[in-house]
C-alpha positions in Angstrom: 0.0 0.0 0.0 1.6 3.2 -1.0 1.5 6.1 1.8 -0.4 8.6 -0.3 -2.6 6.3 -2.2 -5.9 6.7 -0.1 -8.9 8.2 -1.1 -8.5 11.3 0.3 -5.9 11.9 -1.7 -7.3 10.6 -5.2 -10.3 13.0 -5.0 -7.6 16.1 -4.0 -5.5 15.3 -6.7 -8.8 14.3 -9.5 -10.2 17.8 -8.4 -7.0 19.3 -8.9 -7.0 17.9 -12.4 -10.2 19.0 -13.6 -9.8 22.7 -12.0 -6.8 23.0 -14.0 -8.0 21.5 -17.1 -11.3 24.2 -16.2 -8.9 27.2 -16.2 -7.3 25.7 -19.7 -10.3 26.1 -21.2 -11.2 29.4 -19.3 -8.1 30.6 -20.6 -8.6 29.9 -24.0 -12.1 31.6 -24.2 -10.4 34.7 -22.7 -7.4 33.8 -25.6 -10.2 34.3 -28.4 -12.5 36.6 -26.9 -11.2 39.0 -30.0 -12.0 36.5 -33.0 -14.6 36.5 -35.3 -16.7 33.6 -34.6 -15.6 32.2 -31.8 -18.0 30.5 -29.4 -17.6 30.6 -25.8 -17.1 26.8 -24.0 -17.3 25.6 -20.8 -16.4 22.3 -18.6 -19.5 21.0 -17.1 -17.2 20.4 -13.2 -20.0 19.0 -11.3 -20.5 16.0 -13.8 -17.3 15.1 -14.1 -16.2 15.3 -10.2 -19.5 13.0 -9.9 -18.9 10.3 -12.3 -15.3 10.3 -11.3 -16.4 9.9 -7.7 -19.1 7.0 -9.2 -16.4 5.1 -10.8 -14.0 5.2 -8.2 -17.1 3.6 -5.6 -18.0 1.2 -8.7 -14.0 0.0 -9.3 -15.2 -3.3 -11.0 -17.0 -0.6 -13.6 -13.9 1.0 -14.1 -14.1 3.5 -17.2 -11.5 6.4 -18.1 -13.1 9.8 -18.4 -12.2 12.1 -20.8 -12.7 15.8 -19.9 -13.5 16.6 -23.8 -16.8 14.9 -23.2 -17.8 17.5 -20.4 -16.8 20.6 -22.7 -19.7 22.3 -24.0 -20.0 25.3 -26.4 -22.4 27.9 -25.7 -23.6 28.4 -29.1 -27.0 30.3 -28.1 -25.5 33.6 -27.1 -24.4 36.1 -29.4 -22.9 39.2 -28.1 -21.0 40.8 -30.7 -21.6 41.2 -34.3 -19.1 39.4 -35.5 -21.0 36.3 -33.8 -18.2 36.3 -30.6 -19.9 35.7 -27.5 -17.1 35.6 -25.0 -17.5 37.8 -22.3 -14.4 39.1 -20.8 -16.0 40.1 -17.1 -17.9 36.7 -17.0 -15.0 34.1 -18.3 -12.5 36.4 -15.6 -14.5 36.1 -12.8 -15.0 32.5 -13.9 -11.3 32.1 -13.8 -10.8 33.8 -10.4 -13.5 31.0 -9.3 -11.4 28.4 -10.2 -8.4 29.8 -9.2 -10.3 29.7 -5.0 -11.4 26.6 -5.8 -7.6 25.7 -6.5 -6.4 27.3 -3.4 -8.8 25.9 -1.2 -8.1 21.9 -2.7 -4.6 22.9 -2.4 -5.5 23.7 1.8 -7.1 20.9 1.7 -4.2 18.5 0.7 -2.1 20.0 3.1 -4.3 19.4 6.1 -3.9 15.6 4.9 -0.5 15.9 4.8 -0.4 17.7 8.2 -2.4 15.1 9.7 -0.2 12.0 8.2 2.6 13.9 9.7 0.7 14.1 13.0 0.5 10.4 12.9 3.9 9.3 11.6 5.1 11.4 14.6 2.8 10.4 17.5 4.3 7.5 19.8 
């Protein structure tokens, strides 16, 4: 049994994973939010955090996720005339989500790594 393989640690380091694949995509809208065309996407989180969390209680179902399948394109909005419809306030403040959410899994895997600590050191 490896020391940091529990599940604690999985769904940390999954969520990590998909917040940062999140901010990619984030990124990129905020990339294009000048070119002509360009539709706005977006990672549906929730879903994938769940079915991750499904198939890791399901193990004998065991299926590998791709995040491209929870990337949607928001193709019913059009802002600009030139058919554009990033927003540059809403994919920022999107961004600054992600980036708390970030922070606060990063917290989060060093309270397990405080409290392993705590262990390893108690007599």
């Amino acid at each position: 049994m490896a020391l940091f393989d529990t599940t604690g640690f999985r769904i940390l380091e999954e969520g990590l994973r998909i917040v940062n694949q999140t901010q990619e995509v984030i990124s990129h809208n905020i990339t294009n939010q000048d070119t002509p065309g360009y539709k706005c996407k977006y990672v549906y989180f929730g879903g994938v955090l769940r079915d991750k969390l499904d198939a890791a209680e399901n193990a004998k179902y065991k299926k590998e996720l791709h995040l491209a399948s929870y990337v949607y394109v928001d193709d019913n909005v059009y802002d600009q005339p030139d058919g554009n419809n990033v927003d540059s306030d809403t994919q920022e403040a999107l961004f600054q989500k992600y980036g708390l959410l970030h922070q606060a899994l990063i917290n989060q895997m060093n309270s397990e790594f405080n409290l392993m600590r705590t262990a390893m050191t108690r007599n």
